[in-house]
Backbone as numpy.savetxt, mean C-alpha at the origin, in Angstrom:
# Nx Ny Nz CAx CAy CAz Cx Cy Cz
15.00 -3.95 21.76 14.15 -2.75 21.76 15.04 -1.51 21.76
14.79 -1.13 20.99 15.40 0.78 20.78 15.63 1.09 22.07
16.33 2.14 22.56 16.32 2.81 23.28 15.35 4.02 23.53
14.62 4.91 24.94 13.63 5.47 24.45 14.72 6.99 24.32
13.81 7.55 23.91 14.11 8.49 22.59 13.62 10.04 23.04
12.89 9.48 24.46 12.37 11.02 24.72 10.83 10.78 25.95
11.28 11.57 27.19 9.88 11.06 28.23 9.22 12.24 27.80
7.97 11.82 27.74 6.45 13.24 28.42 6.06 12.75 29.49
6.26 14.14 30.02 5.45 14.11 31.37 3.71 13.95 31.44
3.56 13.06 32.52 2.47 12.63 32.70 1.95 13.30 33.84
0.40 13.32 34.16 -0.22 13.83 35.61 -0.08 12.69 36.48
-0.54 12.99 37.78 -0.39 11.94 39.01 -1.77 11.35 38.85
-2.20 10.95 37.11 -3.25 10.11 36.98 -2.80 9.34 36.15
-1.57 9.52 35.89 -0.84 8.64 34.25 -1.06 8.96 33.10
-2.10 10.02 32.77 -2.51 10.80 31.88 -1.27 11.87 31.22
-0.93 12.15 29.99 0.31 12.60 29.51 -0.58 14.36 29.73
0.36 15.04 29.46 0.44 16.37 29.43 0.40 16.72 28.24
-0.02 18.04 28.22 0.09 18.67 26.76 1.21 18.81 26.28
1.34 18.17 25.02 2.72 18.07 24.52 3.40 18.86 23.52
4.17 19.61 23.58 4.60 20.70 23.12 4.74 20.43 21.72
4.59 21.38 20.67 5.23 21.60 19.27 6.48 21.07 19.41
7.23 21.85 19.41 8.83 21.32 19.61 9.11 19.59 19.78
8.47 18.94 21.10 8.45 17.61 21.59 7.96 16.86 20.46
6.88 17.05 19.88 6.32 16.54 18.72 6.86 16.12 17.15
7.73 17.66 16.91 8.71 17.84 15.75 9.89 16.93 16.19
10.31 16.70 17.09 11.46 15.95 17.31 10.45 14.23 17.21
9.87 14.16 17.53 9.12 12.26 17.45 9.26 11.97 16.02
8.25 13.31 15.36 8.56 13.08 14.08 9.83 12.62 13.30
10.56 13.73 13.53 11.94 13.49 12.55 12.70 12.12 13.08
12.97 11.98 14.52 13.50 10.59 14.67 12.35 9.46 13.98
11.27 9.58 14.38 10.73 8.39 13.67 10.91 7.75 12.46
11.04 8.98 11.47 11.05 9.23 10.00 12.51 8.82 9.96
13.66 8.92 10.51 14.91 8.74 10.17 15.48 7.70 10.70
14.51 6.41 11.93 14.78 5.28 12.24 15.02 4.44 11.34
15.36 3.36 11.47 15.30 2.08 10.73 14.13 1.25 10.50
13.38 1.03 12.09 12.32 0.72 12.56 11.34 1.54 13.24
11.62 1.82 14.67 10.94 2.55 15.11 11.67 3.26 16.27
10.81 4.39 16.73 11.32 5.07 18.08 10.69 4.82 19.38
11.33 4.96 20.54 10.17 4.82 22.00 10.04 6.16 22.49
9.22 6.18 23.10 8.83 7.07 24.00 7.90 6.37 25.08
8.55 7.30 26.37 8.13 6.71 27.44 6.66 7.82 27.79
5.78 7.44 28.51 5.01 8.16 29.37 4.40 7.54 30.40
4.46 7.90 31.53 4.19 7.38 32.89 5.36 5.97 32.95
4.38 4.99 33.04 4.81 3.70 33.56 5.09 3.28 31.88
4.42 3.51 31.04 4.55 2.62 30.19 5.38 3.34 28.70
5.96 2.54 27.93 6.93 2.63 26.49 6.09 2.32 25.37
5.99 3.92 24.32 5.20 3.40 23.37 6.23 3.10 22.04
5.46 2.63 21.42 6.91 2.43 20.11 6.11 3.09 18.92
7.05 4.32 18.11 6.64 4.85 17.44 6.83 4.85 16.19
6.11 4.55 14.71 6.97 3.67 13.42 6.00 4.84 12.87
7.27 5.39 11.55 6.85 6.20 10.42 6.21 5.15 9.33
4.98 5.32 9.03 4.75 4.85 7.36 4.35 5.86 6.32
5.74 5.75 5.63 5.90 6.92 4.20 4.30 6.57 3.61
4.39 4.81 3.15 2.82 4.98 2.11 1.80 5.81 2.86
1.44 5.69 4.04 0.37 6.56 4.36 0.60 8.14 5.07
1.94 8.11 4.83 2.53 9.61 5.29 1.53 9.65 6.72
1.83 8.26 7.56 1.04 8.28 9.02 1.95 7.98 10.12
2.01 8.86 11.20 3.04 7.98 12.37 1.93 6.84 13.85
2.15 5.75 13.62 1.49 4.79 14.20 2.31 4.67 15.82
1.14 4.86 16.93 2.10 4.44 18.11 1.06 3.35 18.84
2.15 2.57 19.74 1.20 1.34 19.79 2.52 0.99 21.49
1.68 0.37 22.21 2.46 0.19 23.86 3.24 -0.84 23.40
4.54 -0.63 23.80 5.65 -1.95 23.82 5.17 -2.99 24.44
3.94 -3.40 25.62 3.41 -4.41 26.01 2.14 -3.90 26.13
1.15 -5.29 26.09 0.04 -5.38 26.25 -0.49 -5.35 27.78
-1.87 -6.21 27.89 -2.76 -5.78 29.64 -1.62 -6.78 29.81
-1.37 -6.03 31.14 -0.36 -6.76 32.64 -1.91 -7.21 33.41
-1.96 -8.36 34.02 -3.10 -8.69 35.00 -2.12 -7.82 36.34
-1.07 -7.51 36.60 -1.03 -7.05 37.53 -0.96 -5.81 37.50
-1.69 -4.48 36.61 -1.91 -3.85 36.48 -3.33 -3.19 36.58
-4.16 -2.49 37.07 -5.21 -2.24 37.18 -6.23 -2.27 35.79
-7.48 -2.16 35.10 -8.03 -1.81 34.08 -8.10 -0.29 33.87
-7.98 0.24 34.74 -7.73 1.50 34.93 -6.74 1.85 33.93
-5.61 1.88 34.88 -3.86 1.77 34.18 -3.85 1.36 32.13
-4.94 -0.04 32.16 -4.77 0.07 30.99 -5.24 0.90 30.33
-6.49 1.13 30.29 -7.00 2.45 29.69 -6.59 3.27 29.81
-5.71 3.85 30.35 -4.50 5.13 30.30 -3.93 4.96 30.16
-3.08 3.43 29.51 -1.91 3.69 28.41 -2.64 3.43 27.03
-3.78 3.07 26.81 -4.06 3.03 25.35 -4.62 4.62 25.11
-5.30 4.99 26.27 -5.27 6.51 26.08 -4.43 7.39 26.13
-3.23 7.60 26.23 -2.02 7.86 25.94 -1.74 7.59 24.43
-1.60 6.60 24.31 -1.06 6.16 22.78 -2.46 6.86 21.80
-3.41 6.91 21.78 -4.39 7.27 20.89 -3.88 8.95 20.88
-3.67 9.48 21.94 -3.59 10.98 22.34 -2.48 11.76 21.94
-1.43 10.61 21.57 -0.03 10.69 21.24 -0.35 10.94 19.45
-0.82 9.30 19.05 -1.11 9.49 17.65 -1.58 10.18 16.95
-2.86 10.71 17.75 -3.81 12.16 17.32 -2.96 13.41 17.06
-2.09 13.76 17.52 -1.16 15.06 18.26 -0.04 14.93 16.97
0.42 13.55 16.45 1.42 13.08 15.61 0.76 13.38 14.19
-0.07 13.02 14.04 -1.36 13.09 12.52 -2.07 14.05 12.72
-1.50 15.30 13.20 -2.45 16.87 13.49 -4.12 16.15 13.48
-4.20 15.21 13.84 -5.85 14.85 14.05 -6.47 13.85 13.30
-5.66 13.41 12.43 -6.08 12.21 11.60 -5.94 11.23 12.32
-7.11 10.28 12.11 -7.07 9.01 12.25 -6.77 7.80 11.81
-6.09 6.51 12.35 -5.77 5.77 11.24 -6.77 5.08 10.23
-7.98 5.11 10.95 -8.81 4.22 9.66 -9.18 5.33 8.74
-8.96 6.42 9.11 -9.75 7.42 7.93 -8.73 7.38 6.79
-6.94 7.51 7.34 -6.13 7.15 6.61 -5.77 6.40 5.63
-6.23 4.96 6.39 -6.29 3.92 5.71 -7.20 3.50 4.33
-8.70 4.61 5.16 -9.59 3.95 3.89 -9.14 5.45 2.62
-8.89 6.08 3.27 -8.54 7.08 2.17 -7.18 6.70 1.28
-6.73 6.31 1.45 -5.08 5.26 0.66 -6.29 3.92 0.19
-7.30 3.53 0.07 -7.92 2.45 -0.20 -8.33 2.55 -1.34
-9.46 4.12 -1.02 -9.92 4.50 -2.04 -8.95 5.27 -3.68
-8.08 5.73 -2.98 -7.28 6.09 -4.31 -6.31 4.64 -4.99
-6.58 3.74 -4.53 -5.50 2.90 -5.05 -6.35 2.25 -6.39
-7.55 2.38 -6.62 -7.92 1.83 -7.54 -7.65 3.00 -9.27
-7.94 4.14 -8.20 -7.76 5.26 -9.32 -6.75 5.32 -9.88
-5.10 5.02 -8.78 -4.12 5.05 -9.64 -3.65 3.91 -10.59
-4.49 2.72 -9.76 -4.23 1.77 -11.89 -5.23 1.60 -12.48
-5.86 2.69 -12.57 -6.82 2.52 -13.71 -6.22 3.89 -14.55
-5.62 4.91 -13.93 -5.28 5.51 -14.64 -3.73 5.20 -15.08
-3.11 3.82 -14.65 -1.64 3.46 -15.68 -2.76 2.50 -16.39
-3.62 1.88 -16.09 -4.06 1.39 -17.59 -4.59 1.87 -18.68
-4.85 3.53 -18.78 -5.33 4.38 -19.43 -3.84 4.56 -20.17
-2.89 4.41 -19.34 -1.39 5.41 -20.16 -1.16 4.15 -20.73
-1.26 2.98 -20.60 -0.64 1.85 -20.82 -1.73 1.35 -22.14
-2.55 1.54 -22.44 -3.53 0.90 -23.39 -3.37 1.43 -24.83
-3.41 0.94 -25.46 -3.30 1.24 -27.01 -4.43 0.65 -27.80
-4.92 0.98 -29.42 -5.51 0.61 -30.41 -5.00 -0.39 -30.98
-5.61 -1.62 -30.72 -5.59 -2.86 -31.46 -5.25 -2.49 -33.15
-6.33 -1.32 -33.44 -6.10 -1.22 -34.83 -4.97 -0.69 -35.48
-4.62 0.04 -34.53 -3.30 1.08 -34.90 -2.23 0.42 -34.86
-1.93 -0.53 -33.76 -0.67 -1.34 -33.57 -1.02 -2.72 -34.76
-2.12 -3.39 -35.38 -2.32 -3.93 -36.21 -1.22 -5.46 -35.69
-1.46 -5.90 -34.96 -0.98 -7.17 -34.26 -1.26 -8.27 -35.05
-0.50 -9.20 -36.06 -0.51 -9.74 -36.98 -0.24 -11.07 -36.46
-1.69 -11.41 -35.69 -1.29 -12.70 -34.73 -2.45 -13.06 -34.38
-2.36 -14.73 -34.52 -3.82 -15.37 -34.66 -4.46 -14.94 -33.12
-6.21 -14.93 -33.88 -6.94 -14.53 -32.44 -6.49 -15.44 -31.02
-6.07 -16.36 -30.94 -6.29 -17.22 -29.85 -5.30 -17.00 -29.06
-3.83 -15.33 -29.58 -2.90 -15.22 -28.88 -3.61 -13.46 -28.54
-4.68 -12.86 -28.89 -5.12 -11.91 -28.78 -6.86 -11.73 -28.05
-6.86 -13.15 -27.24 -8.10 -12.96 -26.59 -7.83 -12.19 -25.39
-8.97 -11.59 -24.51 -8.73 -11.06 -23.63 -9.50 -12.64 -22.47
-8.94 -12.41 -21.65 -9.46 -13.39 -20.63 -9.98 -13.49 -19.69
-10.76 -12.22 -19.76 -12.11 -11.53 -19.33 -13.13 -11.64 -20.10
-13.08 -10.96 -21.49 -14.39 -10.96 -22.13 -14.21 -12.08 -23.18
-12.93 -12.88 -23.50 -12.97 -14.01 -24.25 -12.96 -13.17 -25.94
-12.97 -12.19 -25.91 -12.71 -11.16 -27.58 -11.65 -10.51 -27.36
-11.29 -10.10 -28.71 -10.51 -9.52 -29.48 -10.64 -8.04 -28.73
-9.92 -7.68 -27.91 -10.16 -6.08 -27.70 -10.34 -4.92 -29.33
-10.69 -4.25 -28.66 -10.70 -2.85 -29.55 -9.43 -2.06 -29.03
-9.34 -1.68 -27.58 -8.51 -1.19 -27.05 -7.74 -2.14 -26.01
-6.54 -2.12 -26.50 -5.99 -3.23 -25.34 -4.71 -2.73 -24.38
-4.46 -3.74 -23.37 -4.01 -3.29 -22.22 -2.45 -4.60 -22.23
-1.10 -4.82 -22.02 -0.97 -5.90 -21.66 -0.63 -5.70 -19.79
-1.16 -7.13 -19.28 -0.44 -7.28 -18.35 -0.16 -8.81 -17.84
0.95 -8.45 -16.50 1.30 -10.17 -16.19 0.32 -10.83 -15.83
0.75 -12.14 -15.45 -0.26 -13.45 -15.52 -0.04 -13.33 -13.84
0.96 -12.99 -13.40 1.19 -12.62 -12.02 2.57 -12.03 -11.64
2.69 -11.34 -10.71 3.31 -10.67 -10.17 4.71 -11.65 -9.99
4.90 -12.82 -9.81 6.25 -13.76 -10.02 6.53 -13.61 -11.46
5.49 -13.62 -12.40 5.67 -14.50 -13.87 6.24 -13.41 -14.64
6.58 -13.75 -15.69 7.49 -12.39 -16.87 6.30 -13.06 -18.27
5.16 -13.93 -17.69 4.26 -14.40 -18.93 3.16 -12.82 -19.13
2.94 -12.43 -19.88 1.96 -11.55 -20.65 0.59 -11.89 -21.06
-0.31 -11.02 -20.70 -1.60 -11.64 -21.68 -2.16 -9.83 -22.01
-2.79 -9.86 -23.04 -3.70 -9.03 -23.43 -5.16 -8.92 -23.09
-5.11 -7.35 -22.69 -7.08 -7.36 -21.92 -7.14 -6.33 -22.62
-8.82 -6.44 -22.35 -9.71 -5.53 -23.02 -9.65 -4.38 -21.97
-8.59 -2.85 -21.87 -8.66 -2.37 -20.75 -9.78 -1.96 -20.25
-10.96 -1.59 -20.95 -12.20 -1.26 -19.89 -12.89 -2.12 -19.21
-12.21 -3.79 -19.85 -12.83 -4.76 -19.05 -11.74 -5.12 -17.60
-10.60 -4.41 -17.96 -9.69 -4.86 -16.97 -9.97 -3.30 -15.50
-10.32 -2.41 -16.12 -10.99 -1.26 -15.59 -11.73 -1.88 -14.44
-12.43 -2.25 -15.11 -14.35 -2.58 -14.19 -13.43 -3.71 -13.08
-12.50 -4.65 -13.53 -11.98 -5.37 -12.86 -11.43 -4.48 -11.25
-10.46 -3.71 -11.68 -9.69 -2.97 -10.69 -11.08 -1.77 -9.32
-11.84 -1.54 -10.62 -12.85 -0.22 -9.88 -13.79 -1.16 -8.85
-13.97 -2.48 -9.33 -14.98 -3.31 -8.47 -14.08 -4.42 -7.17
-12.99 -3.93 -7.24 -11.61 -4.87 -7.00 -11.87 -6.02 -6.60
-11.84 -6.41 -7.70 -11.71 -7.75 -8.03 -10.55 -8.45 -8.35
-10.11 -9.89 -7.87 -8.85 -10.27 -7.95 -8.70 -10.61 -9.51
-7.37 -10.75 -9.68 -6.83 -10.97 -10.78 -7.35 -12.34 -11.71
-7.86 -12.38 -12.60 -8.61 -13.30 -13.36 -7.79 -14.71 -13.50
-6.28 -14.63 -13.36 -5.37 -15.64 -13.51 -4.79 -15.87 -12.42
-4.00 -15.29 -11.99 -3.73 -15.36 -10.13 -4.44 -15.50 -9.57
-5.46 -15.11 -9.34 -5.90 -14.44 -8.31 -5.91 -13.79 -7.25
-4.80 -12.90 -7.95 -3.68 -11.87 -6.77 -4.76 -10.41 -6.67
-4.65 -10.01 -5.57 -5.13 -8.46 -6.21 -4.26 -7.73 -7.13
-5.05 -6.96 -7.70 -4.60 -6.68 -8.67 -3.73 -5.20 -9.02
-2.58 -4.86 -9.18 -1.54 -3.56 -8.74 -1.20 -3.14 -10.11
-0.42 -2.28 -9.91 0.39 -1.48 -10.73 1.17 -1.61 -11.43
1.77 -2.88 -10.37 3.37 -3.29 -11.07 2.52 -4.77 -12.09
1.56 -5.08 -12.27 0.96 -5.82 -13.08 0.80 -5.45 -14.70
0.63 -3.96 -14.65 0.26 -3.70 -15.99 2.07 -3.11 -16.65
1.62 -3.05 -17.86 2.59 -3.25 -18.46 2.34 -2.68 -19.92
3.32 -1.59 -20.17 3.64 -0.92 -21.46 4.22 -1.69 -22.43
3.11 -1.62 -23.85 3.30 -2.59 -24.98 4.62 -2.25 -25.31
5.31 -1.10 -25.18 6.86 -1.31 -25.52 7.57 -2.20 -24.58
7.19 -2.72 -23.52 8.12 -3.69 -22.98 7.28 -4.53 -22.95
6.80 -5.20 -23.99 6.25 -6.67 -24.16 6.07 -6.66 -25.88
6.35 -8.27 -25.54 6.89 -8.79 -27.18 6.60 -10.64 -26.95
5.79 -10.55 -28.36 5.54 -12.08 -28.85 6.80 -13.09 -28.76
6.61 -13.92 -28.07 7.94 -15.43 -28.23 7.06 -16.12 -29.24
7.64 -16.17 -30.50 6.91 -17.20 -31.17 7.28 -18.55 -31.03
8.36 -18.63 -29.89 8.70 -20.26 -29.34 7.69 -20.70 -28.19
7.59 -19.68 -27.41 6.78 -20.18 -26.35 4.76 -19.69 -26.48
4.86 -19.02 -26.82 3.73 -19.26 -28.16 2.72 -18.26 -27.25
3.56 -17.00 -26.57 2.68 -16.07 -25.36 3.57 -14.56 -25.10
3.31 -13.59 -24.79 3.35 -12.50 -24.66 4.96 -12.58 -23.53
5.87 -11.78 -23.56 6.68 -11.79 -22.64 7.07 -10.37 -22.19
7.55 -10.23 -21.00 7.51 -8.74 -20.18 8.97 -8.91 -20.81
9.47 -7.81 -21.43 10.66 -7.57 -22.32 12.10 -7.11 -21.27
11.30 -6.54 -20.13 12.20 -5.89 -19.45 13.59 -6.89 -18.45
11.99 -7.86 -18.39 12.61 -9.09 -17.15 13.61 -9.90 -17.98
13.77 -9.93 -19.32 14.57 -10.94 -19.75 16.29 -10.13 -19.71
16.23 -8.41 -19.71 17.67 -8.30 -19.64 18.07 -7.68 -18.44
17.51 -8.66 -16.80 17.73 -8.84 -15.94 18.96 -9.63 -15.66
């Protein structure tokens, strides 16, 4: 366990004190510049404090759980502590509001790389029997197509119909072949994918001059 990193003073109820700007800016920046995480003590108990960049959120949580030889009291004033801490850390945000708000944009941002990533079947004129140009969603020939992996291990390729791969991501729904959820690092720009006419399927171009 880290070393702690910095006490707040508490009342002669175990209840923390108002915690200064200054005290706060310093949790931050060590947190953000740990490896893992930072402590901080208040009253009796050590909270441990971890930066997460994806949700630009600082999470604090008690280095131990209920002691039976601790009152119910006591506990509820170290989880009230830690909530009071976190609040003060996230100028007032909460983590589930956080969370569902990073939830809700994650669909938007791959639907909009499958917008940058999609091209005209007609324009690129793909000179390759239908049965290497189905989509495996709607079982047709796109109009507008998308490629992406078969999964997140594989460097295999398939072609979708992107508004069918759209409705996929907006309704999130798992991946039609994996059945991985379905990300970012899945889709894939037709300049880095190219026909193996040996292996008789789409290949991610990038992974082969790995």
């Amino acid at each position: 366990m880290p070393p702690v990193f910095i006490t707040l003073p508490v009342n002669e109820d175990g209840n923390v004190l108002p915690i200064s700007s200054h005290d706060l800016g310093s949790i931050r920046g060590a947190a953000q510049n740990a490896d893992d995480a930072v402590n901080v003590q208040m009253g009796n108990s050590s909270y441990r404090i971890r930066y997460l960049p994806r949700l630009d959120f600082f999470s604090v949580n008690p280095n131990t759980g209920f002691n039976p030889l601790h009152s119910a009291m006591e506990f509820i004033t170290t989880l009230n502590n830690s909530t009071h801490l976190e609040e003060h850390l996230n100028q007032g945000r909460a983590f589930l509001s956080v969370l569902e708000a990073a939830q809700s944009l994650r669909p938007s941002r791959i639907a909009t790389k499958i917008d940058s990533c999609s091209f005209s079947m007609e324009r690129e004129n793909l000179s390759l029997a239908a049965e290497y140009l189905t989509c495996p969603i709607t079982l047709c020939v796109p109009e507008r197509g998308v490629f992406a992996r078969t999964s997140l291990q594989s460097d295999v390729c398939c072609l979708y119909d992107s508004t069918a791969l759209k409705e996929l991501v907006s309704r999130r729904l798992p991946h039609p072949i994996s059945r991985e959820a379905i990300t970012g690092g899945h889709i894939i720009p037709k300049e880095q994918c190219h026909f193996d006419q040996e292996k008789g399927t789409f290949i991610h171009s990038a992974s082969e001059s790995r």
